[in-house]
N, C-alpha and C positions, 0 to 999 in steps of 0.2 A: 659280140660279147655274149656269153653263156648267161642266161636269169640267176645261174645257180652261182654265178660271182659274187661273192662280198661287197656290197656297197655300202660307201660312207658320204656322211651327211653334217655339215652344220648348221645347226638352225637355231635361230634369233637375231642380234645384234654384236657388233664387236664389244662391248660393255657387259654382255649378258646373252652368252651363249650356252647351248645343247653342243652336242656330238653325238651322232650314231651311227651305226654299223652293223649288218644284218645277223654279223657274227655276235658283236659283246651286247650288245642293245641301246640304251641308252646313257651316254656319260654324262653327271651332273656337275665334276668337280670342280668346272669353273676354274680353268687356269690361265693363264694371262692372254694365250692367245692360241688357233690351233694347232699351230705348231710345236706348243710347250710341251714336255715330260708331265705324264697324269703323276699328280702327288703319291708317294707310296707312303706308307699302305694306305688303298683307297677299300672304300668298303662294300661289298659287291650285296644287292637284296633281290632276292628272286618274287616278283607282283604278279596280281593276276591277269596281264596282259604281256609284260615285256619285262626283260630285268632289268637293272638300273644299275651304275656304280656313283659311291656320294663320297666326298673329303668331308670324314670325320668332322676338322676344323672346324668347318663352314656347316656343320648339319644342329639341330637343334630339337630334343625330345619336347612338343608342346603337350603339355598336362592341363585340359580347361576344366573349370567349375567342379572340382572335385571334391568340393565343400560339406562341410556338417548338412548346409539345410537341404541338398538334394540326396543325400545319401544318409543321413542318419535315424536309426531308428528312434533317436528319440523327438524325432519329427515324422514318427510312423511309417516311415520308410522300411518296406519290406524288401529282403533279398530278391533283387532283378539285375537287369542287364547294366548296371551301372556296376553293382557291386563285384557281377564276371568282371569286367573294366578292369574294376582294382583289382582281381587277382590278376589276373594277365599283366598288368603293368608292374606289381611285384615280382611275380617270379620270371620276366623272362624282359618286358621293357626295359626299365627301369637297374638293372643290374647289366643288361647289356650295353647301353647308353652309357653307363661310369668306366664299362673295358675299352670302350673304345674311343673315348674321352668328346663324348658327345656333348653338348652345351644341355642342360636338364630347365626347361622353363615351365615355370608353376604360374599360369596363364587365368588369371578370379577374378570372378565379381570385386569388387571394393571401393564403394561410391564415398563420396563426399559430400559435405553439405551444401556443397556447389552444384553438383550433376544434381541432385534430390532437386534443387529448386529452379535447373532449366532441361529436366527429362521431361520430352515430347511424350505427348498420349500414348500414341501409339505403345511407346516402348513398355508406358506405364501401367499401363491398359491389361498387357499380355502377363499381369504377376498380381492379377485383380488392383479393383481401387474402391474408394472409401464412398460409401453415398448416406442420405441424411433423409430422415422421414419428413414430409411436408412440416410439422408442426414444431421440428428443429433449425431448418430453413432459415429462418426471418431471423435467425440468432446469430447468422454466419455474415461476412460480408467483406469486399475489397479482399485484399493479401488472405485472409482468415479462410476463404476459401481453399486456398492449397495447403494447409496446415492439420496434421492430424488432430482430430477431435475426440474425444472419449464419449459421446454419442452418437459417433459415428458406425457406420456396419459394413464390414468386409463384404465386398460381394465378388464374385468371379469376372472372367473377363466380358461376357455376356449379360452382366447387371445383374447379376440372381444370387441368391444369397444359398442357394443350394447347388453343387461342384454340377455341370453339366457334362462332364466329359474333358479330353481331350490330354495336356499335359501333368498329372499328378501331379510331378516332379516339383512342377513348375506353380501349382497353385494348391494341395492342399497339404494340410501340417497335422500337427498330433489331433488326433480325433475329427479327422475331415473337415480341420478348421480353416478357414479362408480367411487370407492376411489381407490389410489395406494397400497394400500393395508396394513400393521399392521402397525402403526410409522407414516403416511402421514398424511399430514395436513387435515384436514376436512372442515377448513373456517371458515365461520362466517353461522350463521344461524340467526332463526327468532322464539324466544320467542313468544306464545300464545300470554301476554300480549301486543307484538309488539316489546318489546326490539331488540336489537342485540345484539349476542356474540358470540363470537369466540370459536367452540366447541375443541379446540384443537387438538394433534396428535391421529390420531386413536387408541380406546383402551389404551394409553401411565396412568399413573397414576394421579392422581391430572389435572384431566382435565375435562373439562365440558359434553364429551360423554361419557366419562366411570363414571359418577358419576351416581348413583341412582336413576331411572325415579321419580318422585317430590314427587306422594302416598307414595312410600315405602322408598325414605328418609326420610319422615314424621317420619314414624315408626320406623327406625331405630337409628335417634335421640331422638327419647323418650327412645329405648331401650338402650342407654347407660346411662340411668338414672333408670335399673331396677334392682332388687336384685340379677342379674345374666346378667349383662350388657353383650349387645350384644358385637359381635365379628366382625372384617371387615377383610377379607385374600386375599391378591392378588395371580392371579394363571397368566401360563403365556402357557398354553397351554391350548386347548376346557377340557382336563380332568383335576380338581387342585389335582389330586393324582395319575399324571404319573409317571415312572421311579422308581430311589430309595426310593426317599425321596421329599415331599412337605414340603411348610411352614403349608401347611393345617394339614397333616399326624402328625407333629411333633405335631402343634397345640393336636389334638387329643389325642395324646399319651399322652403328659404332662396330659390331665385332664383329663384320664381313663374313653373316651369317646368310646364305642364299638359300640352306635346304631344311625345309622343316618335316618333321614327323607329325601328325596328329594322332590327340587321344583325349580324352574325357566326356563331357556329359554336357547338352542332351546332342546325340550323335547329327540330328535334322535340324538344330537350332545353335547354340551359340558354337556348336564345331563346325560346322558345316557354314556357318555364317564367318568365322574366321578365313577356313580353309576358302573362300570362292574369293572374299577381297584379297588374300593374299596371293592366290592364284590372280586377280586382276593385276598386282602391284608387281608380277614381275618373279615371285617365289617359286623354287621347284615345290609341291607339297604331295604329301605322300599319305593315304589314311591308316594307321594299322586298326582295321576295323575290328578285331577283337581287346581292343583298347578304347573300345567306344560303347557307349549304352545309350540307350531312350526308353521314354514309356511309352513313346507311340508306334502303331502298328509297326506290324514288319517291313509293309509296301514302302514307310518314310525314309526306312533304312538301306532299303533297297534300292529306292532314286537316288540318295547322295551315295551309295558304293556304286554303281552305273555309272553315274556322271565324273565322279572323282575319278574312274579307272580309265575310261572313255572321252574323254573333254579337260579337265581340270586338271588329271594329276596321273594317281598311279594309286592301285591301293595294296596291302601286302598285309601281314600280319605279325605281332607282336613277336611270336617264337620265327617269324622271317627273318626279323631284326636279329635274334641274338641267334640266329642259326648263320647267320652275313658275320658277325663279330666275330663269332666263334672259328671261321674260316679263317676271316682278315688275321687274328693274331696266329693262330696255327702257321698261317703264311708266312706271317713275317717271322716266328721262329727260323723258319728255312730259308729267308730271305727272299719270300715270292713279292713281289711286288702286288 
């Protein structure tokens, strides 16, 4: 036989399989068995290694932490690669995801008064935490130790009460203020328009920094007026699909969702922490990296586009997606499969 013959492949499990073919690349739709008719219209996305085809049905736009407090200026948030993010998921994600009746999930922080009082250090650690001058000390004591104090002092994740580097996003606020860390109060801030309001407890739910930076709540309230109304899921750690079981995961399973897209903020931290356990648990995951920002170097974004494209997944881009849509429906006018 000629090298230059087509060869096909299935690989994984009869429950959870691949197909591939030297000619199409890789099939993701997940049909009941190899044998079966690929669903039409399936949606074909050209990545930077191999092309892929995905069932619509089963595919899922992920949107993480696209929130007020990482992105809004009035958390001193200056135009960066988060805020690219949001254009690109505007004009080209996010619009092609509703053509092609994509599932849209809005993937945020949104803790509880439960996670607040059994989040490990570490996690707490990485969004700074509260320390106390020796001579405040002997005031504090049992339970009252884990409890926000109003003499207490923000410090970074390094104990220093001045930002040393590393995630801005992630740990300084209006006027390079450093928060006590997941749960603490944030204050009052200052509206564009001038207003004042009180951004609430950091991250905590139903509050004004963990809501939706203003563009993509836009969008997101249109999408629960669309023929596959968008989704909103609270996660309470940087990855919404650690450990056993998520509300995310659960989500998923109920609607025999296998293919996810990623997108939001920080691209080396809570995407990249979703994207590798869901890649563990069995998901096709796909990055569109110009649907992702961070504040750290370029080197961080460059090891999770590597590894995603190379090991984990497949990585593609925002205008890849709706340039796939944009075929898939053209096709199916003419009846292409």
């Amino acid at each position: 036989m000629s090298d230059e013959a087509n060869r096909h492949a299935v690989i994984g499990n009869a429950k959870n399989f691949w197909q591939h073919s030297t000619q199409n690349g890789f099939d993701l739709t997940h049909p009941s068995s190899p044998s079966a008719s690929r669903v039409a219209p399936s949606l074909h996305i050209v990545t930077t290694t191999a092309p892929i085809i995905v069932d619509p049905a089963k595919t899922a736009l992920v949107i993480i932490d696209m929130q007020n407090f990482f992105l809004s200026e009035s958390f001193g948030r200056t135009r960066g690669a988060g805020h690219a993010a949001c254009d690109a998921l505007l004009t080209d994600a996010i619009p092609a995801a509703r053509k092609a009746g994509v599932q849209i999930i809005w993937l945020n922080w949104g803790l509880t008064e439960e996670d607040v009082s059994t989040m490990p250090p570490a996690v707490k650690r990485a969004f700074g935490f509260e320390a106390h001058s020796d001579s405040n000390d002997g005031l504090i004591a049992g339970e009252e130790y884990f409890r926000e104090h109003p003499s207490g002092i923000g410090v970074d994740k390094f104990g220093d009460k001045r930002h040393q580097g590393g995630h801005k996003m992630l740990e300084n606020g209006k006027d390079g203020r450093i928060y006590k860390g997941l749960g603490s109060q944030c204050g009052n801030v200052t509206l564009p328009s001038g207003k004042t309001v009180d951004a609430g407890r950091l991250l905590m739910r139903d509050t004004w920094n963990a809501s939706l930076y203003p563009p993509l709540d836009e969008a997101y309230q249109q999408g629960l007026k669309s023929s596959r109304p968008d989704v909103w899921v609270h996660k309470n750690r940087m990855s919404g699909m650690w450990g056993a079981a998520t509300d995310c995961q659960r989500y998923l399973d109920r609607e025999s969702i296998r293919t996810l897209l990623f997108t939001g903020v920080n691209t080396d931290q809570c995407v990249s922490g979703t994207f590798t356990d869901s890649f563990s648990k069995g998901y096709d995951c796909i990055l569109l990296s110009d649907g992702c920002g961070t504040t750290s170097p370029r080197y961080a974004t460059e090891c999770i586009e590597y590894n995603a494209a190379r090991t984990w997944g497949f990585v593609a881009s925002c205008h890849d997606l709706a340039a796939g849509v944009h075929e898939m429906l053209n096709g199916a006018k003419q009846g292409i499969p």
